[in-house]
SELUMGU-512594 format. One record per atom (N, C-alpha, C): residue number from 0; x, y, z; atom name. Coordinates in steps of 0.001 Angstrom, whole numbers. Layout:
BEGIN
    n       xx       yy       zz  atom
  NUM        X        Y        Z    CA
...
//
This chain:
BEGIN
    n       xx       yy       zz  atom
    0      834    -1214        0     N
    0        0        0        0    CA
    0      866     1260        0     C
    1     2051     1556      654     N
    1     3022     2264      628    CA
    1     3583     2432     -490     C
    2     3799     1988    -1144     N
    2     4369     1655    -2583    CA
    2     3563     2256    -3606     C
    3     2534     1561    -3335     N
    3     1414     1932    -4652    CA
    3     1018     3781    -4443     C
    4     1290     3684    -3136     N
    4     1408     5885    -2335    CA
    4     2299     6166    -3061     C
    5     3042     5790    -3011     N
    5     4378     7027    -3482    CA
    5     4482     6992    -4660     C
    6     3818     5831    -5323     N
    6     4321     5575    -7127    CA
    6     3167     6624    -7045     C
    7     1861     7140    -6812     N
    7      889     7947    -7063    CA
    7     1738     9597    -7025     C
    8     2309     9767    -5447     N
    8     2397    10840    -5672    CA
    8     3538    11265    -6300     C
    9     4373    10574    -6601     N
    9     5583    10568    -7601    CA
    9     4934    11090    -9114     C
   10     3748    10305    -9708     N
   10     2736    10688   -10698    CA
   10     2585    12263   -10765     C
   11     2273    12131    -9658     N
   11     1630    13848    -9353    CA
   11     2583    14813    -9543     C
   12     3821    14505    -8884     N
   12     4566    15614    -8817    CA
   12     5194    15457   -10238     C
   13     5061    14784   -10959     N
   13     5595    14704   -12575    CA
   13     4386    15148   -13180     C
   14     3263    14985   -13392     N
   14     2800    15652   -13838    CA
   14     2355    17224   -13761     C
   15     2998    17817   -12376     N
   15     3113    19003   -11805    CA
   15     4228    19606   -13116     C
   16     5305    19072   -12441     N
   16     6861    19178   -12988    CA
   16     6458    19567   -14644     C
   17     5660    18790   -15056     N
   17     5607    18885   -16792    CA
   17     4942    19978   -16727     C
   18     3750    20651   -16260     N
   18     2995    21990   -16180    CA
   18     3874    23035   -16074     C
   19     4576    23186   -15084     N
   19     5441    23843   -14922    CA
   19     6520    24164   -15852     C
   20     6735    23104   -16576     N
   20     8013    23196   -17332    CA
   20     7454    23953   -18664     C
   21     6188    23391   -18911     N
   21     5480    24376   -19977    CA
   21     5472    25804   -19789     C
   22     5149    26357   -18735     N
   22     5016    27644   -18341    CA
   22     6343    27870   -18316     C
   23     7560    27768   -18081     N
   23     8890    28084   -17870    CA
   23     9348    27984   -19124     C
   24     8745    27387   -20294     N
   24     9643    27337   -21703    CA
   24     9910    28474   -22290     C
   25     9732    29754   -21903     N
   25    10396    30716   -22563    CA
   25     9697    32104   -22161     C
   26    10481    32985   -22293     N
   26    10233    34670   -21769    CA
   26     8564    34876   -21963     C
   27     8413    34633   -23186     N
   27     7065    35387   -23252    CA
   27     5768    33967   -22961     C
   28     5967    32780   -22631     N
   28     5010    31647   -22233    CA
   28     4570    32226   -20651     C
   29     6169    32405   -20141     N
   29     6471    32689   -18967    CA
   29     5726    34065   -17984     C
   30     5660    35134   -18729     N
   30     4986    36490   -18637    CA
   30     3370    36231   -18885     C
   31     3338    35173   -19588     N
   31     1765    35725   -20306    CA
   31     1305    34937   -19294     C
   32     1696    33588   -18823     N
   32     1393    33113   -17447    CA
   32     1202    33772   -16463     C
   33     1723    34863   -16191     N
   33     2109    35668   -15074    CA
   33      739    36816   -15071     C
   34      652    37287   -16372     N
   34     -267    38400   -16703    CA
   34    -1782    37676   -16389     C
   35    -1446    35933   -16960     N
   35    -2978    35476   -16644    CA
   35    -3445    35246   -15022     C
   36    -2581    35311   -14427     N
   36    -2950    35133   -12886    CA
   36    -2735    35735   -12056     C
   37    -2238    37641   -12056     N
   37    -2484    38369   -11104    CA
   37    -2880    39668   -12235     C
   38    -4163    39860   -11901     N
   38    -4626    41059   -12665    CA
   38    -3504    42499   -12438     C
   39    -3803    42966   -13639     N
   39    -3160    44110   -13533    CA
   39    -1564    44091   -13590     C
   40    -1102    42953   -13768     N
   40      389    42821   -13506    CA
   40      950    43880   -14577     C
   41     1282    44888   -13871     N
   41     2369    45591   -15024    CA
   41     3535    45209   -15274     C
   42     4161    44670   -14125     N
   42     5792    44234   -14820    CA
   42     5371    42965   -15624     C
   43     4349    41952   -16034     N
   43     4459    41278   -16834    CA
   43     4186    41405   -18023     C
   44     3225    42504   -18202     N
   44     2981    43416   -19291    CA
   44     4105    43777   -19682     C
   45     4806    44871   -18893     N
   45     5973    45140   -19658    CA
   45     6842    44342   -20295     C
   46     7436    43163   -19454     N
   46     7957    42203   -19712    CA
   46     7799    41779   -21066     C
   47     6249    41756   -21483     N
   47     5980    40554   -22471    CA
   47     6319    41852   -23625     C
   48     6200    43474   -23272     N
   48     5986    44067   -24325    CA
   48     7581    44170   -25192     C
   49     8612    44094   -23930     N
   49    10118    43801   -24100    CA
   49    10486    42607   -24983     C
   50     9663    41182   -24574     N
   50    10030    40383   -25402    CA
   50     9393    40503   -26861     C
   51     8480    41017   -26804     N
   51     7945    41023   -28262    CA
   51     8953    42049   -29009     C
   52     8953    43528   -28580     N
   52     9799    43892   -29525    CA
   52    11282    43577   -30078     C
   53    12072    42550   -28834     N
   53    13360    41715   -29483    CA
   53    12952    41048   -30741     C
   54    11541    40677   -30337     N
   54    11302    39764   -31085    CA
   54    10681    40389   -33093     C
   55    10731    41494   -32839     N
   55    10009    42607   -34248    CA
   55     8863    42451   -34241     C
   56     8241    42032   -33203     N
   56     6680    42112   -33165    CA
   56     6271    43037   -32558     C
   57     6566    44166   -33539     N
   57     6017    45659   -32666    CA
   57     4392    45838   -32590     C
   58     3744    45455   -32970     N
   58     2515    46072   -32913    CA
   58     1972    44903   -31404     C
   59     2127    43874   -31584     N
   59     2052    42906   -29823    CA
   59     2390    43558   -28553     C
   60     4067    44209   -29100     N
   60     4717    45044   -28039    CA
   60     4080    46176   -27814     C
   61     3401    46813   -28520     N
   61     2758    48034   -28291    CA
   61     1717    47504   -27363     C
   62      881    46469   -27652     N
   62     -365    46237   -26933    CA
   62       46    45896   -26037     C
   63     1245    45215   -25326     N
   63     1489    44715   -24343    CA
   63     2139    46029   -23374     C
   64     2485    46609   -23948     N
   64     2746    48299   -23496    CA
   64     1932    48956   -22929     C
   65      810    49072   -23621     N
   65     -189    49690   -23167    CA
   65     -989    48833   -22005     C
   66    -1135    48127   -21952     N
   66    -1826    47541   -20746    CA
   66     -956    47545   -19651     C
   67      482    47626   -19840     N
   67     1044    47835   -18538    CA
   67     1055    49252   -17989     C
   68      571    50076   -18968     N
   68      238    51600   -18658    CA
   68    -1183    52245   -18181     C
   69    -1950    50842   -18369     N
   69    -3304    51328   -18058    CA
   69    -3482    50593   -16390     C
   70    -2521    49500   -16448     N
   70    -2102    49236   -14683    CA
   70    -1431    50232   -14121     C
   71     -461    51153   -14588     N
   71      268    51855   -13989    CA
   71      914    53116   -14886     C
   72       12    54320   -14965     N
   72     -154    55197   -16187    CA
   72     1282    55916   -16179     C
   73     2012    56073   -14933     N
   73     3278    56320   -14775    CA
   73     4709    54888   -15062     C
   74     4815    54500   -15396     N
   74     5132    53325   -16022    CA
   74     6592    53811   -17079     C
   75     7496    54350   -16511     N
   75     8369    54946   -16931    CA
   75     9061    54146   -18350     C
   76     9158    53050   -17687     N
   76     9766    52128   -18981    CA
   76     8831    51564   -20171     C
   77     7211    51333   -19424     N
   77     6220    51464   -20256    CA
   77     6520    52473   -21465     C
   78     6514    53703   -20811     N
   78     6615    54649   -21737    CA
   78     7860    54688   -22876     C
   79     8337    54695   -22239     N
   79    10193    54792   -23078    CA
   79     9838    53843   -24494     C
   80     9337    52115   -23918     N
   80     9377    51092   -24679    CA
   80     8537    51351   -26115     C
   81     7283    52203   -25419     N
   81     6054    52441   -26117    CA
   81     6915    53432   -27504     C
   82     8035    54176   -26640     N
   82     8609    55225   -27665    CA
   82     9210    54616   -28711     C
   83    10063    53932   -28099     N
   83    11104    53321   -28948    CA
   83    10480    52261   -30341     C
   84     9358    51709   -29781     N
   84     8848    50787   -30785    CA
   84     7833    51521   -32073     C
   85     7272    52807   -31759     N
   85     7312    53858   -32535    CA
   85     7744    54324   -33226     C
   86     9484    54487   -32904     N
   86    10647    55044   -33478    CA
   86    10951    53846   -34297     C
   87    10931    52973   -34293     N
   87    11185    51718   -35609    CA
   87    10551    51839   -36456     C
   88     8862    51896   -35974     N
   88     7596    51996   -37027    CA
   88     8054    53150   -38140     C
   89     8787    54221   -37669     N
   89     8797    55501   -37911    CA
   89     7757    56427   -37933     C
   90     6817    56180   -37183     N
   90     6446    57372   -36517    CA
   90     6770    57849   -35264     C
   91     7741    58774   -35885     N
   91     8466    59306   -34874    CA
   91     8204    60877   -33678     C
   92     7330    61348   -34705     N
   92     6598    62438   -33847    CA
   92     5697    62080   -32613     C
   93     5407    60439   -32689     N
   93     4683    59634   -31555    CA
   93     5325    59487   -30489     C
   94     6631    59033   -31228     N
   94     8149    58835   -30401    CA
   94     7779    59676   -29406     C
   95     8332    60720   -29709     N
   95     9141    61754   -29089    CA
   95     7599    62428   -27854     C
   96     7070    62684   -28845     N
   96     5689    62480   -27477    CA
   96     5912    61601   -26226     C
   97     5716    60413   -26532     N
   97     6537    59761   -25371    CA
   97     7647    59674   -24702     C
   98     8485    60233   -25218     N
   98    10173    60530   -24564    CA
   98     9738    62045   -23973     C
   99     8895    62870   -24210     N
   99     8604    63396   -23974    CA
   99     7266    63609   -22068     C
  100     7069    62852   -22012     N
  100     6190    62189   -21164    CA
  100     7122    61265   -20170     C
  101     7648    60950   -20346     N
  101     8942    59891   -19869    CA
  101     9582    61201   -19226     C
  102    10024    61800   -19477     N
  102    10574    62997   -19046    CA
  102     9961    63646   -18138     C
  103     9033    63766   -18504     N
  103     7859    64842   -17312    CA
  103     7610    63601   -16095     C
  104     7845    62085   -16065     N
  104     7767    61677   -14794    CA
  104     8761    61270   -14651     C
  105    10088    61254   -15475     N
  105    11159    61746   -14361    CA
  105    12044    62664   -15586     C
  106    12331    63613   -14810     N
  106    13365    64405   -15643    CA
  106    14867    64274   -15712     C
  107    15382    63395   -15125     N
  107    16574    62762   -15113    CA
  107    16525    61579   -15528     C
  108    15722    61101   -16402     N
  108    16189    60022   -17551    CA
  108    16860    60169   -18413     C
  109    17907    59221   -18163     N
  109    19192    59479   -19407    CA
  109    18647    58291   -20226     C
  110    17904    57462   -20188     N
  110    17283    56718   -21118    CA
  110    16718    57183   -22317     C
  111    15469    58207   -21370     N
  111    14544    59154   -22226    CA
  111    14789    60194   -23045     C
  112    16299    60507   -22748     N
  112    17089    61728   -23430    CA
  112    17977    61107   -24450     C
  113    18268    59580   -24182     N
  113    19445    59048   -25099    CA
  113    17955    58695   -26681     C
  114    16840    58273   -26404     N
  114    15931    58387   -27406    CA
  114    15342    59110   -27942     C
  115    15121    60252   -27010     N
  115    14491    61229   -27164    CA
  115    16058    62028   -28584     C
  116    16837    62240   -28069     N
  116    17751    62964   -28905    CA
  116    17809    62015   -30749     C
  117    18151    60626   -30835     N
  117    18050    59869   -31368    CA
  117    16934    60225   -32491     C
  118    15309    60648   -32170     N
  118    14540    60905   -32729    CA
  118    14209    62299   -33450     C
  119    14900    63149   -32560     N
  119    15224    64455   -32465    CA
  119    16188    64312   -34295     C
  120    17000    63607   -34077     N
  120    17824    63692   -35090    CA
  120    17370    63102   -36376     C
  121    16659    62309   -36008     N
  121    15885    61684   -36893    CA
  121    14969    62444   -37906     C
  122    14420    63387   -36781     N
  122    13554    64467   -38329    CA
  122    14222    65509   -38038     C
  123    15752    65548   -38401     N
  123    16456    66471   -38674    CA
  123    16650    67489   -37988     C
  124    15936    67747   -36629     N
  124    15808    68412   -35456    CA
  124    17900    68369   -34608     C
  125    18520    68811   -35560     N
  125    19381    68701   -34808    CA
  125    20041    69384   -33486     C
  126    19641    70418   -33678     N
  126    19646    71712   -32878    CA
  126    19354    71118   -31008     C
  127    18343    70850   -31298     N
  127    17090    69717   -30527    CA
  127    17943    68346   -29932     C
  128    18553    68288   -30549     N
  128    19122    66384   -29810    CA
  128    20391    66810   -29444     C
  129    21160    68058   -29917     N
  129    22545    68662   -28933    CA
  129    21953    68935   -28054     C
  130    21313    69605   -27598     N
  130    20393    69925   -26551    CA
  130    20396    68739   -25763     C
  131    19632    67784   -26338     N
  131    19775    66362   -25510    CA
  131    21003    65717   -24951     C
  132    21900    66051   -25933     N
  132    22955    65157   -25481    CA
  132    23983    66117   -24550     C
  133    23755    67555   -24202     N
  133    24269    68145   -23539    CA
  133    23567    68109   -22331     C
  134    22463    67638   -22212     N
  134    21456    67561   -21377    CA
  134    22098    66019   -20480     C
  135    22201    65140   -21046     N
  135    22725    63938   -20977    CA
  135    23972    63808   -20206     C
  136    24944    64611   -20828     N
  136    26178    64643   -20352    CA
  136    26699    65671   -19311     C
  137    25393    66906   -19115     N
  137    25640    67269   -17752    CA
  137    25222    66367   -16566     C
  138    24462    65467   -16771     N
  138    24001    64000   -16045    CA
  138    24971    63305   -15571     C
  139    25481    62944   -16739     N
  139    26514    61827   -16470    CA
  139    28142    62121   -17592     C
  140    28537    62849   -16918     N
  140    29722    63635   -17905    CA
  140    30643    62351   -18457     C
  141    30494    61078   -17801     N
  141    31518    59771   -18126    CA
  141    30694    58667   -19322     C
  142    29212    59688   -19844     N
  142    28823    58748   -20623    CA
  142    29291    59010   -22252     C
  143    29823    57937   -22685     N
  143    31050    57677   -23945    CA
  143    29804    57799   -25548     C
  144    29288    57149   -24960     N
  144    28006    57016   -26103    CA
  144    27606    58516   -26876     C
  145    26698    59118   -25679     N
  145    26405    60433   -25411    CA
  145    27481    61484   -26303     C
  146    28639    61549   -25911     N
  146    29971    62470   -26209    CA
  146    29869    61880   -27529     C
  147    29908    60608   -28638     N
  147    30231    60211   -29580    CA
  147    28931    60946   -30739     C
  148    28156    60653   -29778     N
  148    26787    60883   -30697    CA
  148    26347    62794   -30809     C
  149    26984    63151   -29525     N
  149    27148    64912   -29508    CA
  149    27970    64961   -31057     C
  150    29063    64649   -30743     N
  150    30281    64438   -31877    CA
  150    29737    64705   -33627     C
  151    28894    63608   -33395     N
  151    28131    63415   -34646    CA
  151    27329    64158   -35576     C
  152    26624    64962   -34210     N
  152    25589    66401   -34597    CA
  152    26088    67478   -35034     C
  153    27300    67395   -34293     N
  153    28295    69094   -34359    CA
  153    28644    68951   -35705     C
  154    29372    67185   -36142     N
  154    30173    66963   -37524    CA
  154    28837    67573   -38452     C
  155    28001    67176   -38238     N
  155    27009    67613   -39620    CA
  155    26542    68786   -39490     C
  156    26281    69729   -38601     N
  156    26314    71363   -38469    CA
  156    28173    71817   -39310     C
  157    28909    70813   -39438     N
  157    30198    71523   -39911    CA
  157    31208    71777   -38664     C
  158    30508    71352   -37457     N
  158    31699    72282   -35987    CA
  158    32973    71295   -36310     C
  159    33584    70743   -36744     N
  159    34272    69586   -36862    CA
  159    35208    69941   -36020     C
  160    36072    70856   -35488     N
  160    36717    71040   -34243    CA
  160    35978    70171   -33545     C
  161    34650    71089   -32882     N
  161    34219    70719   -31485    CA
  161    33899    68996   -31857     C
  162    33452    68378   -33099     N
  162    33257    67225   -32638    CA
  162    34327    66405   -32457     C
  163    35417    66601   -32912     N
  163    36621    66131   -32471    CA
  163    37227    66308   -31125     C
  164    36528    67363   -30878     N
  164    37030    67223   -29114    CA
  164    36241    66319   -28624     C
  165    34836    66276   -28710     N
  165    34258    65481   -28397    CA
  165    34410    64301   -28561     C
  166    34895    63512   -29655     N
  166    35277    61969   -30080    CA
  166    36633    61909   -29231     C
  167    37954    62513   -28829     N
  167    38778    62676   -27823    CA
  167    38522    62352   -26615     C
  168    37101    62915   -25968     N
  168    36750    63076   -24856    CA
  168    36210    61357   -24903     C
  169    35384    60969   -25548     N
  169    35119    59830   -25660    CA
  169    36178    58506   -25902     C
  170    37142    58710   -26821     N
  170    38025    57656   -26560    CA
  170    39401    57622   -25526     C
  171    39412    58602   -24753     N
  171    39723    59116   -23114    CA
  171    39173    58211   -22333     C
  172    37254    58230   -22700     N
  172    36802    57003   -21805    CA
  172    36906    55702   -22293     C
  173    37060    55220   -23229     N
  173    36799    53891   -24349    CA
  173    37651    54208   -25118     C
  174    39361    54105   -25310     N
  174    40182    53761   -26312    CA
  174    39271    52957   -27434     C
  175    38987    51733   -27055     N
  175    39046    50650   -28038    CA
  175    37735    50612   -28404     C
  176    37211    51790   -28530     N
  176    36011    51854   -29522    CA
  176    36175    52212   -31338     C
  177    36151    51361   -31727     N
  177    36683    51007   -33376    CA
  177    35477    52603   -34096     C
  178    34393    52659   -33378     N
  178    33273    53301   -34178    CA
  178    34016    54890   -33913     C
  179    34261    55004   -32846     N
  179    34654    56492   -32549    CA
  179    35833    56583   -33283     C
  180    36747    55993   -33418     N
  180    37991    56299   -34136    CA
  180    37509    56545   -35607     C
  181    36658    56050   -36106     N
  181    35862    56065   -37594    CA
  181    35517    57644   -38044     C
  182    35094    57874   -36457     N
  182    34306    59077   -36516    CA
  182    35173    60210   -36510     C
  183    36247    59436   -35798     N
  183    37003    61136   -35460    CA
  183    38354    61083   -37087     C
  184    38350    59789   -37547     N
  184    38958    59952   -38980    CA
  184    38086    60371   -39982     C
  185    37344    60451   -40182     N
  185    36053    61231   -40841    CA
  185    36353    62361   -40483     C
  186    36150    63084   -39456     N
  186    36082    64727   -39053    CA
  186    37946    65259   -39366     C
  187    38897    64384   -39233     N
  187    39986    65129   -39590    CA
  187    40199    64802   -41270     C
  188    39430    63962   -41777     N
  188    39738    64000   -43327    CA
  188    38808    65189   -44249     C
  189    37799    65386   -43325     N
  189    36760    66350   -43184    CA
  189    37692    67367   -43841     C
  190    38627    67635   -42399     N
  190    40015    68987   -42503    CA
  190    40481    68999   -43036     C
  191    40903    68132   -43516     N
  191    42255    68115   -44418    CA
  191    43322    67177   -44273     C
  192    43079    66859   -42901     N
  192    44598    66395   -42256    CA
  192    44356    64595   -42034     C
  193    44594    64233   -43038     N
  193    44539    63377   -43877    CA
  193    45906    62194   -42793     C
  194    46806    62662   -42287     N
  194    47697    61892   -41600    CA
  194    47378    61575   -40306     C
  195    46477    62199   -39742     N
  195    45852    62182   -38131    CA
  195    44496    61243   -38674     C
  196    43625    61307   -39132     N
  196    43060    60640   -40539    CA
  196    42793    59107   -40663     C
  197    44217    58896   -41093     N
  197    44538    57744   -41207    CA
  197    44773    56934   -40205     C
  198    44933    57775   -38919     N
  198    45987    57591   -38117    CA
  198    44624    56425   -37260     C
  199    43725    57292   -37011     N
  199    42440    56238   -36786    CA
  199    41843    55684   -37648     C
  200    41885    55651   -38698     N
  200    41476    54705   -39196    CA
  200    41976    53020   -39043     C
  201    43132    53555   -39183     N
  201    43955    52032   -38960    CA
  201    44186    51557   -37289     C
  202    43890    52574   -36262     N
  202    43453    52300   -35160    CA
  202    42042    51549   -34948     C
  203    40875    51817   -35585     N
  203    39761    50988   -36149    CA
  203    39919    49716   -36438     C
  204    40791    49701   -37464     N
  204    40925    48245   -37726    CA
  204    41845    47468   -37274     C
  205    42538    47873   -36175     N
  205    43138    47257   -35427    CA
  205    42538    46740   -34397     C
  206    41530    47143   -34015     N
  206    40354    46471   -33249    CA
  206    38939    45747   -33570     C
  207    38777    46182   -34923     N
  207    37750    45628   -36017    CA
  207    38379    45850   -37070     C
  208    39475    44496   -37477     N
  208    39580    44175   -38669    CA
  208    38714    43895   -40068     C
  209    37524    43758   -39656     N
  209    36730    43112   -40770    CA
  209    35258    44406   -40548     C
  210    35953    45495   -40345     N
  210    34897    47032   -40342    CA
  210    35383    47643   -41410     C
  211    34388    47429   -42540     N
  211    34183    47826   -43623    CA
  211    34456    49199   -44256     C
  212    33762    49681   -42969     N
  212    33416    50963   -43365    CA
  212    34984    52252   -42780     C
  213    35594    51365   -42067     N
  213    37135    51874   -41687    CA
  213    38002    51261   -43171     C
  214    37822    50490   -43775     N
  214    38894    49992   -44580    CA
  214    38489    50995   -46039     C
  215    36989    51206   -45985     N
  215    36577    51949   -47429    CA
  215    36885    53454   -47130     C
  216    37371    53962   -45773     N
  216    37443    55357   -45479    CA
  216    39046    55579   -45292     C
  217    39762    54488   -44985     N
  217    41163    54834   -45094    CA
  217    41235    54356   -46272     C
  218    41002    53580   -47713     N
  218    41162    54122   -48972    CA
  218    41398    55003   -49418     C
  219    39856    56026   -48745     N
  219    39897    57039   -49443    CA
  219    41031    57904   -48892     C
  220    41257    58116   -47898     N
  220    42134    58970   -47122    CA
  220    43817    58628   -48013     C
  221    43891    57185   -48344     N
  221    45640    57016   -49105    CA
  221    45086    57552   -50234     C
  222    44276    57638   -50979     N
  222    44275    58034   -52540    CA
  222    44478    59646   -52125     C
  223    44112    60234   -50897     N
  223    44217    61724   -50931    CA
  223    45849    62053   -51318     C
  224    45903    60785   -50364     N
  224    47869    61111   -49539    CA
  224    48257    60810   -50788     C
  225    48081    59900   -52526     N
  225    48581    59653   -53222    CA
  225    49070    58063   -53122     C
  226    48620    57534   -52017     N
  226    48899    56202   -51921    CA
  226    48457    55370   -52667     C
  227    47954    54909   -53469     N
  227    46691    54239   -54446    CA
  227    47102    52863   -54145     C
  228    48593    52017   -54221     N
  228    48540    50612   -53745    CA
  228    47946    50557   -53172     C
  229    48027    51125   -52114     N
  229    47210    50622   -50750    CA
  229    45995    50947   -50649     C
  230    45725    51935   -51180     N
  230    44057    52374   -51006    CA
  230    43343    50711   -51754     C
  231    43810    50354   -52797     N
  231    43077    49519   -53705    CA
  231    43304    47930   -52541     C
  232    43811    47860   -51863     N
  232    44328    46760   -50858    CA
  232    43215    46849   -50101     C
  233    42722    48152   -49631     N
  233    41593    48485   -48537    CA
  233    39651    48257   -49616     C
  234    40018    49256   -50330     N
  234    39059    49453   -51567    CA
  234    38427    47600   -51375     C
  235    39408    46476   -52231     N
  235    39590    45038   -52384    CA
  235    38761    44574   -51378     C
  236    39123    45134   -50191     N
  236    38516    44390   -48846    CA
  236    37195    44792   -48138     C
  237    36842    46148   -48521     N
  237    35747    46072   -48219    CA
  237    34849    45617   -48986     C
  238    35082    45373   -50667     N
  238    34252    44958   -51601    CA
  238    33805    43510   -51069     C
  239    35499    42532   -50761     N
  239    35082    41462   -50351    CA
  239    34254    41165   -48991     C
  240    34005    42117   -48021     N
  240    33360    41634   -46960    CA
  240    32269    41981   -47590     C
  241    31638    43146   -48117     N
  241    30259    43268   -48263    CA
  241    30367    43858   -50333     C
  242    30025    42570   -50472     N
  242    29899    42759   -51713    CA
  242    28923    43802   -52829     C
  243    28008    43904   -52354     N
  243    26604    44882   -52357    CA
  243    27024    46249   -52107     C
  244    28834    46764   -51273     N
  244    28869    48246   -51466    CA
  244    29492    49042   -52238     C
  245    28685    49482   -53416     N
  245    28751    49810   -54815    CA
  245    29753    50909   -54280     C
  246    29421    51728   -53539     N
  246    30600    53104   -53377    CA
  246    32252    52467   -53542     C
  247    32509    51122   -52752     N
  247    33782    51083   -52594    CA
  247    34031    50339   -53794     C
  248    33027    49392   -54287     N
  248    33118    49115   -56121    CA
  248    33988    50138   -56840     C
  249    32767    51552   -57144     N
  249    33231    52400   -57604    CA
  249    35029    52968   -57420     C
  250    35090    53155   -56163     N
  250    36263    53704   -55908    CA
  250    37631    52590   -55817     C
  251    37226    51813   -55966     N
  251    38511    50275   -56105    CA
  251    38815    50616   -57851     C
  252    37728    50902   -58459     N
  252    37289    50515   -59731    CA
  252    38465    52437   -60501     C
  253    37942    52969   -59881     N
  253    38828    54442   -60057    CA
  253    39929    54642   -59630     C
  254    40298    53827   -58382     N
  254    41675    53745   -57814    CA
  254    42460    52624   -59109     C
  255    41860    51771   -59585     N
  255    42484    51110   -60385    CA
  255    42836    51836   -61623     C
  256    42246    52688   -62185     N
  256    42024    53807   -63228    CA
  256    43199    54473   -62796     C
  257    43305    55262   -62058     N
  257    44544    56072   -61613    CA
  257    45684    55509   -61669     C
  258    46062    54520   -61300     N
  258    46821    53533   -60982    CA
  258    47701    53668   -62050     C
  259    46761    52903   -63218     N
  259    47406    52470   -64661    CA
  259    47614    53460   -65083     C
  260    46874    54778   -65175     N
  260    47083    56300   -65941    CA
  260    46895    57333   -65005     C
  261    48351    57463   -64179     N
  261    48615    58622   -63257    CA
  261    48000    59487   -63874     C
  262    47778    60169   -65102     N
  262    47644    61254   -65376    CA
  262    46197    61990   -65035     C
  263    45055    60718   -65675     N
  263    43984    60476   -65644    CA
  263    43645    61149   -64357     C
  264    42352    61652   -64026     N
  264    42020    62240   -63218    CA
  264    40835    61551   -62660     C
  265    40836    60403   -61507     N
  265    40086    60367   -60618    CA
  265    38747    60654   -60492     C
  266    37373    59932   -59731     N
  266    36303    60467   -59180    CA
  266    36413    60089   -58362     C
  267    36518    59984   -57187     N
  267    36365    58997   -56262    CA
  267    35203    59288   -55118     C
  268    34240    58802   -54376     N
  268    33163    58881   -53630    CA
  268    33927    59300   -52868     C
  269    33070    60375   -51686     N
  269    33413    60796   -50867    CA
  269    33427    59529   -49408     C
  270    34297    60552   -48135     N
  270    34191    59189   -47148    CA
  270    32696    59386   -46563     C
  271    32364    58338   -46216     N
  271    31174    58274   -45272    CA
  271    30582    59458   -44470     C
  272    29313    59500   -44473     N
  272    29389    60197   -43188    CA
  272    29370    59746   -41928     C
  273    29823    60889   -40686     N
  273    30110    60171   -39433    CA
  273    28654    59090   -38924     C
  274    29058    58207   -38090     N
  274    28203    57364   -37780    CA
  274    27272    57595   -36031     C
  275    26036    57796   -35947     N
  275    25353    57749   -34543    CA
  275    25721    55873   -34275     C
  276    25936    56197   -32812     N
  276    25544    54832   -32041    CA
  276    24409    54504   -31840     C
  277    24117    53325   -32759     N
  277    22740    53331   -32048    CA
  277    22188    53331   -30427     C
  278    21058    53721   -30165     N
  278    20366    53728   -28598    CA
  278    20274    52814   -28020     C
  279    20673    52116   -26813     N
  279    20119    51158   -26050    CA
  279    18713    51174   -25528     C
//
């Protein structure tokens, strides 16, 4: 009789065990479980609205957004999430409404300011997202991101000084950021100074060898200097990582032109423009 007990509740607790294990199979099984058995749950709402948008199911994530906002209308990350998945859709004037709102319940979100600026820039509001990112970095003066992406705004207003101080200030905090060195060889080829230039560029790819967009920009920078072997060495390599980028086609294709007939005169695409980090 003992026996035939325990083989029962042994049953039980395996068939427990298997319920359970269903509900535990993954982020969003897991949440929606959660949402079905304590009303109002906002963190599972949110939760589920987080996994959906990893997942590109923005319009789920939105709904799952919103119900964690109608549990809790202050819902800071509610909000932010609600922004951000907006800002993909591209409607971005929705965005910013909400980064906007995010702000008004707390005004020291460097979250809400790192998106909020992001969007800002987005409809060309640049004026508007320095603002942000000065806003940002009187916050938190050690944030690297922030300083890179200031950097970025100034380069396309033309300040190319100041964004170079700024990309300085940033790889001060983060040497071995391959993207900022990109950025700040962009703003001195910008100048002129084509040897400082280079100088990150190949600092770039000394940390991201296989960054494309450093090997197609120090090309261009040796064809300035007159280097053309080598530009066409760089030109070669970004073609081969990403075959589809017609610019460095072109300019492998003109560096080869030059090459054979010094005399011949060149087109060559300009370098990139500087690059934003994307937002976390």
């Amino acid at each position: 009789m003992l026996a035939g007990a325990a083989a029962l509740a042994v049953l039980a607790c395996g068939a427990l065990t298997f319920s359970q294990v269903a509900i535990w199979k993954d982020t969003i099984t897991l949440f929606r479980h959660a949402a079905s058995v304590v009303p109002n749950n906002y963190v599972a709402h949110h939760s589920l609205g987080v996994a959906f948008a990893e997942r590109g199911r923005l319009e789920e994530a939105l709904a799952e957004y919103a119900a964690s906002l109608r549990a809790w209308p202050d819902n800071e990350k509610a909000i932010i999430g609600t922004g951000r998945v907006l800002a993909k859709q591209g409607r971005t004037a929705e965005a910013i409404a909400h980064f906007t709102r995010a702000l008004q319940v707390d005004p020291g979100s460097i979250e809400a300011r790192i998106h909020m600026a992001a969007a800002l820039s987005a409809q060309g509001r640049v004026d508007a997202a320095i603002e942000q990112y000065r806003s940002i970095l009187g916050l938190d003066p050690a944030n690297a991101g922030a300083r890179v992406n200031l950097g970025v705004a100034l380069a396309r207003q033309g300040k190319l000084a100041e964004a170079i101080a700024q990309y300085d200030e940033a790889l001060a905090l983060d040497p071995n950021d391959a993207g900022t060195h990109l950025n700040a060889g962009v703003a001195f080829g910008r100048q002129g100074r084509f040897d400082e230039s280079i100088e990150h560029f190949r600092a770039a790819l000394r940390i991201a060898p296989e960054y494309v967009e450093a090997h197609y920009s120090l090309g261009v920078a040796l064809v300035r200097q007159g280097s053309i072997d080598e530009s066409i060495e760089h030109f070669s390599e970004a073609v081969r990582l990403r075959p589809e980028f017609q610019e460095a086609r072109r300019a492998l294709e003109a560096a080869a032109s030059a090459l054979a007939s010094p005399t011949r005169e060149s087109r060559l695409p300009p370098v990139p423009p500087p690059m934003s980090l994307s937002p976390m």
